[in-house]
C-alpha positions in Angstrom: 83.8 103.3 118.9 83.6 99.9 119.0 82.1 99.7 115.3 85.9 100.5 114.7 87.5 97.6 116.8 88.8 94.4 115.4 85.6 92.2 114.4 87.3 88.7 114.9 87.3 88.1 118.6 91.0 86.5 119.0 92.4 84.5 121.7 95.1 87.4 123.4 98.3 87.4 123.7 98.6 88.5 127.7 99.7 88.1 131.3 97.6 89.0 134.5 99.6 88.4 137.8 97.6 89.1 140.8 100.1 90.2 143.7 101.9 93.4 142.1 99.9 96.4 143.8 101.3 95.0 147.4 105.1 96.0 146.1 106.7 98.9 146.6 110.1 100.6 145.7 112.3 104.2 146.1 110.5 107.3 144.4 112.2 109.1 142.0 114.0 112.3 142.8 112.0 115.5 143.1 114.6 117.4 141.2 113.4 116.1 137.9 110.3 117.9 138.2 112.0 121.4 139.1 114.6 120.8 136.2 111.9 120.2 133.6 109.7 123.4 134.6 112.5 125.4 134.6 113.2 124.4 130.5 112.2 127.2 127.8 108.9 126.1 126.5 108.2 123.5 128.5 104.6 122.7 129.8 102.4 119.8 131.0 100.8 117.8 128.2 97.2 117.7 128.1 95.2 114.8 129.9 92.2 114.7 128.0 89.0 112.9 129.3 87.1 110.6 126.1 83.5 109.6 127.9 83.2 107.6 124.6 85.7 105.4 125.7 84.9 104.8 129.0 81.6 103.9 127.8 82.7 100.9 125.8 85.3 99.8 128.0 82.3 99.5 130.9 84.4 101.8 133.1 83.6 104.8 135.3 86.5 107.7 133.4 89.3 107.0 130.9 91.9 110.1 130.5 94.3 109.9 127.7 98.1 111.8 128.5 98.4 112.8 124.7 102.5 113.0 124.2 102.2 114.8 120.6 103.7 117.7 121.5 106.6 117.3 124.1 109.2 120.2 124.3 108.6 120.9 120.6 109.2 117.7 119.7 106.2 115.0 119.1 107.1 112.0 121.6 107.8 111.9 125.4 111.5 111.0 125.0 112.5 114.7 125.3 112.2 114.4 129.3 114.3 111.1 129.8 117.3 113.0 127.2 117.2 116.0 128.4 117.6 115.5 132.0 120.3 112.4 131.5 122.6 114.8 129.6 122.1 117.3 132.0 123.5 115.2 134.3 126.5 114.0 132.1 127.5 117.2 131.4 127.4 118.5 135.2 129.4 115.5 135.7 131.7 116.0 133.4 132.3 119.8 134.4 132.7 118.6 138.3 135.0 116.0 137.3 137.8 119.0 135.9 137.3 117.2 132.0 137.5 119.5 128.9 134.9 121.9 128.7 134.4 121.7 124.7 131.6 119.9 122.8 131.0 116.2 123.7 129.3 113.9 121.0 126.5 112.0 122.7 125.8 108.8 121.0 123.1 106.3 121.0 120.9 103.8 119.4 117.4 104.5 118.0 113.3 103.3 116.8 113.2 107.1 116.4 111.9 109.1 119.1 115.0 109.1 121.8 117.3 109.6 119.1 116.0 112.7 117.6 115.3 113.9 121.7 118.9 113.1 121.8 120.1 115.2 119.2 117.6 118.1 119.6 119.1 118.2 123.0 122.3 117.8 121.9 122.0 121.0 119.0 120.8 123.3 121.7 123.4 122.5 124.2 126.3 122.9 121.7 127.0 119.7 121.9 127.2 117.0 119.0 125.8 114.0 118.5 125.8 110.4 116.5 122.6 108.3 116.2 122.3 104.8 115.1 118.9 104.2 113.5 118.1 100.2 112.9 115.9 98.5 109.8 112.0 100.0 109.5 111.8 103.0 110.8 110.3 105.4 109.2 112.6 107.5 106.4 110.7 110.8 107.7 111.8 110.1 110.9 115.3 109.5 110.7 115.6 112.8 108.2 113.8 114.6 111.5 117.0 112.9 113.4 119.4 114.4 110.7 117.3 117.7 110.4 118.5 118.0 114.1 122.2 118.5 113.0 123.2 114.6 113.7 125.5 112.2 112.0 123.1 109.1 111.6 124.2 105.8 110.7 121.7 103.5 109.4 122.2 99.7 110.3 121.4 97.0 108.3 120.0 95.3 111.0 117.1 95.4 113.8 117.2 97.6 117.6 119.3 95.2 119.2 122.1 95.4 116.8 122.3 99.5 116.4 122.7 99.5 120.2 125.8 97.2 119.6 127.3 99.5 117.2 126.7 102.5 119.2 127.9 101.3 121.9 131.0 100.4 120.3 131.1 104.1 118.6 130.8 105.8 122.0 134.1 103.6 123.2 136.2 104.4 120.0 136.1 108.2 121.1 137.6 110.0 124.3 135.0 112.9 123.7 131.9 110.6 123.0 129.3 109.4 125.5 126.7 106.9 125.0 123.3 108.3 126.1 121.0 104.9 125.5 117.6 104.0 126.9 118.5 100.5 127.8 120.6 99.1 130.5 123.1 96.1 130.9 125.3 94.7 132.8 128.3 97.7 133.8 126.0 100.2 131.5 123.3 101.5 134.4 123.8 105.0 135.7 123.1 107.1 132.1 120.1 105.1 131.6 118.9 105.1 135.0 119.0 109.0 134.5 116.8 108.5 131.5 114.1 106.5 133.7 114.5 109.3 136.2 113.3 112.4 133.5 110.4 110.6 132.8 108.8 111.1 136.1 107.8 114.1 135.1 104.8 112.6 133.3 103.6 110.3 136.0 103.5 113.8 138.4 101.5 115.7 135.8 99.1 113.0 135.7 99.1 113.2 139.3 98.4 116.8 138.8 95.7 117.2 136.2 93.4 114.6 138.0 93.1 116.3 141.0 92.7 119.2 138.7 90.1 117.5 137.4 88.3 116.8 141.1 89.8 113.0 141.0 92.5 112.8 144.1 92.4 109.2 144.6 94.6 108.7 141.2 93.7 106.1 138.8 92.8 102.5 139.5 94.6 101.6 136.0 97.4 102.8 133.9 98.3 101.5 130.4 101.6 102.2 129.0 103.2 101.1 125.9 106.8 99.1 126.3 109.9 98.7 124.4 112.9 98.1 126.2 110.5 98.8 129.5 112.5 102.3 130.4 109.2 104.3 130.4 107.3 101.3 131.8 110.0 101.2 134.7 109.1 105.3 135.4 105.5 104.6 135.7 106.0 101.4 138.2 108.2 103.2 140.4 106.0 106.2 141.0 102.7 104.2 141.1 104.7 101.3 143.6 106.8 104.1 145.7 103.9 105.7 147.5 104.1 104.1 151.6 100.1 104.3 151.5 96.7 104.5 150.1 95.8 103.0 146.2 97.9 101.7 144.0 96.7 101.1 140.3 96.7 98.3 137.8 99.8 98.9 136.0 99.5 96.8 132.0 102.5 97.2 129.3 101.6 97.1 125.6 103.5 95.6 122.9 103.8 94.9 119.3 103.1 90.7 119.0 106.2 90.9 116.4 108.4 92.6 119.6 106.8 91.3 122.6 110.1 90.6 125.1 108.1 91.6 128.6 105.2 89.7 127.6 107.8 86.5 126.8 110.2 86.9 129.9 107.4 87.6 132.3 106.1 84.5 131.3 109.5 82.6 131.8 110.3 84.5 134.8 113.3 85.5 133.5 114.7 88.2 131.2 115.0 87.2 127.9 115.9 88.2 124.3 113.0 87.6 121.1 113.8 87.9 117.8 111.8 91.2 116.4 109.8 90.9 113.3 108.4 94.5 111.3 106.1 96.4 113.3 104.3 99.6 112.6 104.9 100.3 116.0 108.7 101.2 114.8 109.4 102.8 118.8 108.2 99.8 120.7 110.6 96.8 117.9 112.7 96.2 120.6 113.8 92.6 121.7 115.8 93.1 124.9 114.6 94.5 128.1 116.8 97.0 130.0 118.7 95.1 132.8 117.7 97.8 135.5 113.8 97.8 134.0 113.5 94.2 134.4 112.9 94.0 138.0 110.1 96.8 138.4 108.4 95.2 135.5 109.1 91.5 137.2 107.5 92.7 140.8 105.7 95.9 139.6 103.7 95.2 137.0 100.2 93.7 136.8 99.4 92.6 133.3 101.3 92.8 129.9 99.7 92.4 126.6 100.8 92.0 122.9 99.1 93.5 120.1 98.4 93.3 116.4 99.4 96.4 113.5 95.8 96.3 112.9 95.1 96.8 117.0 97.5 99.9 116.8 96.3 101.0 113.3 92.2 100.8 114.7 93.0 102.4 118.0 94.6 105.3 116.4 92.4 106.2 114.1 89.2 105.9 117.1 91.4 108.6 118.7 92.1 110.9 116.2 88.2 110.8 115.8 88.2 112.0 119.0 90.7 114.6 118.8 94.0 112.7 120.4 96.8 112.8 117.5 98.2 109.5 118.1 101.1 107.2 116.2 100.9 103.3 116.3 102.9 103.3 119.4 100.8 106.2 121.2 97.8 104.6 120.4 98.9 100.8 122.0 97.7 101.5 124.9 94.4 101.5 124.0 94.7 98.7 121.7 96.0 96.8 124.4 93.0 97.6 126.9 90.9 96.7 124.0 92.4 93.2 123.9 92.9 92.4 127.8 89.4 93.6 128.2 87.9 91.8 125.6 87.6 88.3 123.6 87.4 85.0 126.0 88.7 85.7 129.8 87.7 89.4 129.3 85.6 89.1 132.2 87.6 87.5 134.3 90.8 89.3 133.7 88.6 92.3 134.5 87.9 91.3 137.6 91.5 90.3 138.1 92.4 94.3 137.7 90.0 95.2 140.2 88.3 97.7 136.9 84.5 97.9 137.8 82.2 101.0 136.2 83.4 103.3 138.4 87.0 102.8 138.1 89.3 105.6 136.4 92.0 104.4 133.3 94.7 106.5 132.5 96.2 105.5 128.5 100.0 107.0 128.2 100.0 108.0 124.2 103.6 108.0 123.9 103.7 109.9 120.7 101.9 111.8 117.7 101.7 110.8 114.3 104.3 112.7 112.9 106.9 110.9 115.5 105.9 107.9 113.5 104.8 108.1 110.1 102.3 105.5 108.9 99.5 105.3 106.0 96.7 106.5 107.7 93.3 104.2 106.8 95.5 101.4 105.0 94.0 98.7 107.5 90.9 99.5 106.5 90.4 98.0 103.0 88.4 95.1 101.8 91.5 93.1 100.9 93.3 93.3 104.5 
């Protein structure tokens, strides 16, 4: 595979912060698990094993959780939408408010929104969806094909989720559903986090499965406003005892807010740039993420188009259907693992050639549309 990589070793864009595997935090609630299984057509996602990769990254087992196909619907955002409304509209019927259809609003890169909506069109419900500049037209006609009013914004993530957010207040029957937090806007999105614990406990799962109990010793996962990245550090930082893996975030260099408030200390806001990694362009991070990623999270990485556009191509080869978001993960190993410092940062993570890396691919192709093979011509 590594005929494939990058062949202009580059100084990285990263973070490694010895200290995080000492901190811990609540788990989340078992229920998620039981409400998932219990779905029509739900089933684990496959963890595949790729030798090939563990071979050039000089480590002992490398596992990919391939997210193509989640709840008919090819990204893991189904589990974070379908539990939050679940729990808005249980609310809601407790509480003694109407009992007709609700619209459930919310802000978009593509893959929540159309989990949103799906959710939304077989619950009877209805639902608005803000889509921002660059992504993909394919992917917001699969919003619209989902019954939903979209609104396109001239403008980038930050802004639709200003707009939504304002749509969701204009209406007594409307509720914003978004996948980023702020200040007196927790408890929906909290909800979101919470469905998307599912995927850390199949992981779980299919290794010792697959004769490994010990778990992995890293986990690579790719970020945008750090909701899914917030799942992954609470269940890998909530267990009392016994190992706890490297935890790395991935993002696009043109959306990189961890990377840049990790640095800092301190939350802070980037201005986003295009991306073929449409799902990760996001330049806040969620209020209630930030402090998991702050004390949770071992190493964060930004990476190229090219990085994504390479890595996902070395996975299809390998039988992992994988968009430019999906495939960060790997890109961002590649990167943190390679180049000057590789070694050292190595060491730093505690990854030796025995040590097991799980990759989260977040999403399929078809979640993302891009020009497969474009990166590859003479004149890139």
């Amino acid at each position: 595979m590594t005929e494939n990589a990058p062949s202009s070793p580059r100084t990285p864009q990263c973070l490694v912060r010895p200290g995080a595997r000492t901190w811990r935090c609540a788990p989340a609630p078992a229920a998620v698990r039981d409400f998932h299984a219990a779905l029509p057509g739900h089933s684990p996602t496959p963890l595949t094993e790729l030798p090939r990769l563990a071979a050039e990254l000089g480590v002992g087992r490398v596992f990919v959780k391939d997210e193509s196909s989640r709840l008919g619907l090819s990204a893991f955002k189904a589990l974070g939408a379908s539990w939050a409304v679940h729990r808005v509209l249980a609310e809601r019927a407790a509480s003694g408010e109407e009992p007709g259809p609700v619209t459930l609003v919310t802000a978009t890169d593509g893959n929540h929104g159309r989990a949103v909506a799906r959710t939304a069109r077989l619950l009877g419900q209805h639902a608005h969806i803000f889509v921002p500049q660059g992504v993909h037209p394919r992917a917001v006609a699969a919003i619209a094909a989902e019954r939903a009013t979209v609104t396109e914004v001239a403008g980038a993530y930050d802004e639709a989720v200003r707009l939504a957010a304002e749509a969701a207040t204009a209406r007594p029957d409307a509720v914003l559903v978004q996948d980023t937090a702020w200040a007196g806007y927790e408890r929906i999105p909290g909800w979101i986090v919470e469905g998307y614990s599912t995927l850390c406990a199949e992981i779980d799962e299919q290794l010792t499965e697959g004769g490994h109990v010990a778990g992995p010793d890293l986990v690579a996962v790719p970020v945008g406003v750090g909701s899914l990245a917030q799942a992954v550090v609470t269940h890998y930082r909530s267990r009392p005892s016994g190992r706890a893996p490297a935890l790395l975030s991935v993002e696009p260099e043109a959306a990189d807010c961890v990377l840049e408030s990790l640095g800092l200390g301190e939350p802070v806001s980037v201005s986003t740039g295009e991306t073929a990694m449409a799902g990760l362009n996001c330049g806040t991070p969620s209020s209630i993420a930030w402090p998991f990623l702050r004390d949770g999270l071992d190493a964060a990485v930004a990476v190229t188009d090219l990085d994504s556009a390479v890595a996902a191509d070395d996975l299809a080869a390998l039988g992992i259907s994988s968009g430019p978001c999906g495939a960060a993960s790997l890109a961002g190993l590649r990167v943190v693992l390679g180049g000057e410092g590789g070694e050292e940062r190595r060491t730093t993570l505690g990854l030796d050639a025995s040590s097991v890396v799980v990759l989260l691919s977040t999403e399929g192709p078809a979640a993302n549309p891009r020009a497969t093979g474009d990166h590859r011509r003479g004149d890139e």
